[in-house]
N, C-alpha and C positions, 0 to 999 in steps of 0.2 A: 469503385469498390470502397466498402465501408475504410475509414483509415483508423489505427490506435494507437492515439502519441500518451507520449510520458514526459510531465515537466518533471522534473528532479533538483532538487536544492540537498546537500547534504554535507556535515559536519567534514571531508575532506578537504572541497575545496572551499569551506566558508569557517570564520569565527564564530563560535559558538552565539555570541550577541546577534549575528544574522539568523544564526538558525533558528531562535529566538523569537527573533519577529514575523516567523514564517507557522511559530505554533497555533494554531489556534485550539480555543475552547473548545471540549466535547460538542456544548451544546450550541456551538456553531457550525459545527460541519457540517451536517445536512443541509441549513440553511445558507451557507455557501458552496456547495456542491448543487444548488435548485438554481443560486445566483448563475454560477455558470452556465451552466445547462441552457440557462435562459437566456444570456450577455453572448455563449458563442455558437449558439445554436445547437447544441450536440446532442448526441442521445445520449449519452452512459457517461458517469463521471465518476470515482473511487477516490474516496483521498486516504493515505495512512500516509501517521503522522506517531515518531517516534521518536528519540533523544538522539539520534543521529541522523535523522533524514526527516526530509518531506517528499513524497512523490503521488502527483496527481497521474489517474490513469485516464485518460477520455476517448472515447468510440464520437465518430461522424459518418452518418450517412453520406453525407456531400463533400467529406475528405476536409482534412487540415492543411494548413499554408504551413511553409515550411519554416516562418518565423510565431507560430502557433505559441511556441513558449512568451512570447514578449506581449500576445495578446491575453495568455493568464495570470503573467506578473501584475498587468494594466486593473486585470478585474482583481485579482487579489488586492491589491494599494485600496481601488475603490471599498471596494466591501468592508477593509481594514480597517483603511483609511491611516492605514501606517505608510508613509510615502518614501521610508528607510528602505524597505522591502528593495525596490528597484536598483540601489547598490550592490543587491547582493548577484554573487553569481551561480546562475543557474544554467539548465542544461537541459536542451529538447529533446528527444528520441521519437521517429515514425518509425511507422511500418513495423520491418524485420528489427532493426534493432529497440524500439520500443518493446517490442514482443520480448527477447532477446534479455531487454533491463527488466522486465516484469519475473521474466523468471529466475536473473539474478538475486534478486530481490530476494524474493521465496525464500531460495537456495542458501540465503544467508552468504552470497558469494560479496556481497560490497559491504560487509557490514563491518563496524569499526574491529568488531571481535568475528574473523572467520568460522560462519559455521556454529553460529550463536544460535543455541534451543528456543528463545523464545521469538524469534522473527516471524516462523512463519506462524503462529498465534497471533501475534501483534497483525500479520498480511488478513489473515482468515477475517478474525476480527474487521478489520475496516471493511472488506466486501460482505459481510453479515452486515453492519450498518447500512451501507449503502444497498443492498439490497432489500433489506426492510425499508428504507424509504422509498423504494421503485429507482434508482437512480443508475439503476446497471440492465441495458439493453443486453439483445443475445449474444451478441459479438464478446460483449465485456465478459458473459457468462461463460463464453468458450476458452477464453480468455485467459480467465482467472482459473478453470477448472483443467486446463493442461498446464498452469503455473505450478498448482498445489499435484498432480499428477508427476510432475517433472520434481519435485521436493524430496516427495513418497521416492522415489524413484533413487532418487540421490541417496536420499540416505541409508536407501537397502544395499546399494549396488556401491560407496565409497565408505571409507574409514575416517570422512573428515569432521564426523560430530563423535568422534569416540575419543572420550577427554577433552570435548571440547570445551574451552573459556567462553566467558558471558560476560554483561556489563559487569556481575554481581563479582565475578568469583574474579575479574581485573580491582574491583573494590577491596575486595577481601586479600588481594596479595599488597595494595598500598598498604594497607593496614597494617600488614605485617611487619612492611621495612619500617614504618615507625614506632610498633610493640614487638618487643624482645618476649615477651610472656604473654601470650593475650588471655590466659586465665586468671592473670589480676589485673586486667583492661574491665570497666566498667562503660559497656556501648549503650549509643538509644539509637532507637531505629526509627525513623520518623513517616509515617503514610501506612496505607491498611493494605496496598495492593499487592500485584503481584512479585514485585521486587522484595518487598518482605516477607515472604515466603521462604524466597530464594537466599537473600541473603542469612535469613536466620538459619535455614540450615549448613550453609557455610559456615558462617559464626562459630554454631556449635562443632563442628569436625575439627576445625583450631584451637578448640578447646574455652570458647569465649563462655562465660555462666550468666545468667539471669540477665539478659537484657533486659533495658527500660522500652518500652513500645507507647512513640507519642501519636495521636490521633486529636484530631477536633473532637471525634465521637469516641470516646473511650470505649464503648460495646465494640467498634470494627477492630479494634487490636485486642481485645480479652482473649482471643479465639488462642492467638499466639505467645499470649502472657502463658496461659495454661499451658499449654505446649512445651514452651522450651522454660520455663518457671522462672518467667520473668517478672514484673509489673507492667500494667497500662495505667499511664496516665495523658490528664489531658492536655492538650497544645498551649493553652491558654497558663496551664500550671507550671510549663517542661522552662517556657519563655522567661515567667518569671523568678526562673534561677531554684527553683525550690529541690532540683533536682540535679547533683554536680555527677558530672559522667566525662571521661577519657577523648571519647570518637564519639562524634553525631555523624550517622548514616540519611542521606534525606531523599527521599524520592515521591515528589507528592503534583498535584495538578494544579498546584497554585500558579496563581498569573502573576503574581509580585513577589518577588523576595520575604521569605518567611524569617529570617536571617540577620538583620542589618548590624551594623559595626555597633551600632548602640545597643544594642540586645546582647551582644555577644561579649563586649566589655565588661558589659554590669552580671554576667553568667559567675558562679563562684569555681575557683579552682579544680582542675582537676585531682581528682581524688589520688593519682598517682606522682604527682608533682607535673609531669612533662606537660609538653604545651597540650591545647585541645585540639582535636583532630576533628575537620568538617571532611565526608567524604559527600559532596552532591553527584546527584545522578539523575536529577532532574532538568527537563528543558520544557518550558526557562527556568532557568536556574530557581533555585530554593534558598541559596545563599549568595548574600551583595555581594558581587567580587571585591570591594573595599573591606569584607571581612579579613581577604590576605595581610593587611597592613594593621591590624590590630597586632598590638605584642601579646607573646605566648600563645598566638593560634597559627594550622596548618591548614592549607586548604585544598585539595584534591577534586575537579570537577573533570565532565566529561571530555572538556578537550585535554587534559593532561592524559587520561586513558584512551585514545586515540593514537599518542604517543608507542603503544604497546602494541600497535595493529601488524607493524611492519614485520617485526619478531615470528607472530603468530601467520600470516603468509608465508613467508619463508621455510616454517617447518610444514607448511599444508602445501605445499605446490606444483607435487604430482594430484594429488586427491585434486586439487583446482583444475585441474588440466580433463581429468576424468569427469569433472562433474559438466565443465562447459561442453564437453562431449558431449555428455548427454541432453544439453541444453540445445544444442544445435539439433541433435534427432527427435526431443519433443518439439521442435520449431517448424521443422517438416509436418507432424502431425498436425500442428497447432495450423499454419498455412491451410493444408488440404480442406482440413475442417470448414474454416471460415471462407474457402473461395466454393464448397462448396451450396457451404449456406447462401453467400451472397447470389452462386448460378440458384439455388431454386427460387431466391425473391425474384430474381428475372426473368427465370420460365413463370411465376403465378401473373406477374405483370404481362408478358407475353400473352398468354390466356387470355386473362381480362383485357388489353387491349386488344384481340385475336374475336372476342366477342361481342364490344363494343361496334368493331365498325360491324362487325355482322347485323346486329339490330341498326343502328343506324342505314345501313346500304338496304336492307330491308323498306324499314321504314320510308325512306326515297323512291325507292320502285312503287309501294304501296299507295303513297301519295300520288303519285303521277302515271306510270306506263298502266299499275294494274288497280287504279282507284275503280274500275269495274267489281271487281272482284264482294262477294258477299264476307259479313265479317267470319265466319266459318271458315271459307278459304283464307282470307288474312292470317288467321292465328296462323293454320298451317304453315304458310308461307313464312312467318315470325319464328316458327318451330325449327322450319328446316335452314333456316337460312343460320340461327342459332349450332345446331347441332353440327352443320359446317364449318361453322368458326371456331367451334372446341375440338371438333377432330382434326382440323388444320393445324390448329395450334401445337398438337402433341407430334405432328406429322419428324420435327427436328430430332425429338429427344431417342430415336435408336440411336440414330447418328451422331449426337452426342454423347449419351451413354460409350459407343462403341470407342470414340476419340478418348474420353476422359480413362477407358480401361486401356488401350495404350499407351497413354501417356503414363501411368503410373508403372504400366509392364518397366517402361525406358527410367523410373523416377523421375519423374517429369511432372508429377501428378499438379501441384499448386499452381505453375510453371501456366498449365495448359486450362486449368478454370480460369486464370486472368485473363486467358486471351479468346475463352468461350466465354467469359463474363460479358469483355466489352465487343466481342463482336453480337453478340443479344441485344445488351441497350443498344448498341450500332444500330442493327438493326429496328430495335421497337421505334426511334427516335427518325426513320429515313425515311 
């Protein structure tokens, strides 16, 4: 039966600097998700990749080893060719529980902030990439489509995204313990994406005025100057000190530190005296962590906001309890789904090999006992011998059919396709 593991690397049990070297480029994931595909033979590969986790999704027709994880640490070093990767610790998941973290995932259940709005966008997201490059087989598609069904589900049926905290608005409360007033805090917000959205409308409910909004392209932050009546300017400008501000917010896709100690010394004071404030929320980081050791700077990054996860389970721990509930009954569904999928690739294989030998065993007699025969008679004989092999073939499926509806009467149902799956290849293969 097809298998769908999950490697998982994530900001709990790893330093930030591993999670790091686990990011990769936009415009490498496809091209290491074809790597894999191709390195572990697989059919379906999904990568998302987030400021607190990495987790590859992978489907195999011919099933995964159960050290599978250690063979994609191998091809990730290769591909990278970052050979630090392999320190870090990671964590395999088959089967039921692969399934099981997939829809964790979703559900925003491991995420550093419980129940955090934008994960399952970030989930959707990655399976829309990989599925415009072809890289998600059907299994993956079943897959992913009772993950997002099990989400929807959660969040109709629990109280646990109502007030719920985000990376932004964990951002937005450091900030506060270090401004007493934040409407005489002058902030920049650094990146055009979706975190700038978000955080600016935090910002302003605090009462913060006119952010600065830095971008390489000053047209991607105009949208948000406008907005909250701030300025854009550009990255190139913000660096060279031209612009003195309180808190730098940073969340951008840079692959090296935007940030470094010598950048941030030569920045001119903060316009309110106190030290200056980096909140990074980028991975990898956006700011050198030797920024901490500059005098008169603060630095705030996502592993000190991880810090704050424990708080926020604690107050969600009934709602957890209810949502893995329901985790566990789309898990049933999800099972039944894909064992039934996998029984009909083995009844179509059945078929087709149910027809094969028919023309072949045909063909044998034809050669030999009835090579008399004119070719008029032949076809027929190719006909009938044919149309025995197809109705042979279906001869099983009442009686499977009839098994698979008692087994579900019993709940039994996934229970009982794994064991009509492999008594079928049993069979096709004896």
């Amino acid at each position: 039966m097809v298998t769908i593991g999950v490697f998982s690397v994530t900001i709990k049990e790893n330093p930030l600097s591993a999670l790091e070297a686990f990011t990769l480029p936009r415009e490498d994931v496809v091209p290491f998700s074809r790597f894999l595909l191709s390195e572990m033979h697989l059919d379906g590969v999904v990568v998302i990749s987030t400021c607190n986790r990495v987790e590859i999704i992978l489907s195999a027709d011919h099933g995964l080893e159960e050290d599978f994880d250690e063979e994609v640490l191998d091809s990730f070093a290769r591909f990278t060719g970052r050979e630090e990767v392999r320190e870090a610790a990671v964590t395999g998941y088959l089967g039921d529980n692969a399934l099981v973290r997939l829809m964790e995932v979703a559900c925003a259940l491991d995420s550093v902030v419980v129940g955090e709005h934008q994960v399952i966008r970030q989930v959707k997201d990655a399976y829309l990439t990989a599925k415009q490059a072809e890289t998600v087989d059907g299994s993956l598609r079943k897959a992913f489509d009772h993950a997002f069904r099990c989400a929807k589900r959660a969040r109709q049926d629990s109280e646990i995204y109502e007030g719920a905290l985000s990376m932004a608005t964990l951002a937005v409360e450091e900030f506060q313990r270090h401004f007493s007033d934040p409407s005489h805090v002058q902030a920049a917000i650094v990146g055009s994406g979706q975190m700038t959205q978000v955080l600016s409308m935090h910002l302003a409910k605090i009462g913060v005025m006119n952010p600065v909004y830095v971008n390489r392209s000053v047209e991607k932050v105009q949208e948000f100057a406008d907005k909250y009546g701030g300025a854009a300017v550009s990255l190139d400008e913000f660096l060279k000190g031209r612009r003195a501000v309180d808190a730098v917010f940073t969340s951008t896709a840079s692959e090296e530190p935007i940030f470094t100690s010598g950048i941030v010394r030569a920045r001119p004071k903060p316009p309110n005296g106190d030290k200056l404030l980096f909140v990074d929320l980028a991975v990898p980081r956006d700011v050198d962590p030797e920024v901490e050791d500059v005098e008169g700077v603060s630095l705030v990054d996502v592993e000190l906001l991880r810090s704050r996860r424990h708080a926020n389970e604690e107050a969600k721990r009934d709602q957890i309890v209810l949502i893995r509930s329901i985790i566990l009954d789309t898990l049933h569904e999800l099972r039944d789904a894909l064992g039934k999928r996998e029984l009909d690739r083995s009844l179509v294989t059945m078929r087709e090999t149910g027809e094969s030998v028919a023309r072949s065993e045909a063909a044998r007699y034809l050669e030999k006992q009835l090579r008399h025969l004119d070719d008029k008679d032949k076809e027929l004989i190719r006909k009938m011998a044919l149309g025995i092999g197809r109705k042979a073939s279906k001869l099983p499926l009442r009686g499977i059919r009839a098994m698979i509806a008692a087994c579900k009467a019993k709940g039994h149902g996934a229970s009982c396709l794994d064991k009509l799956h492999e008594t079928v290849n049993e069979g096709g293969h004896s």
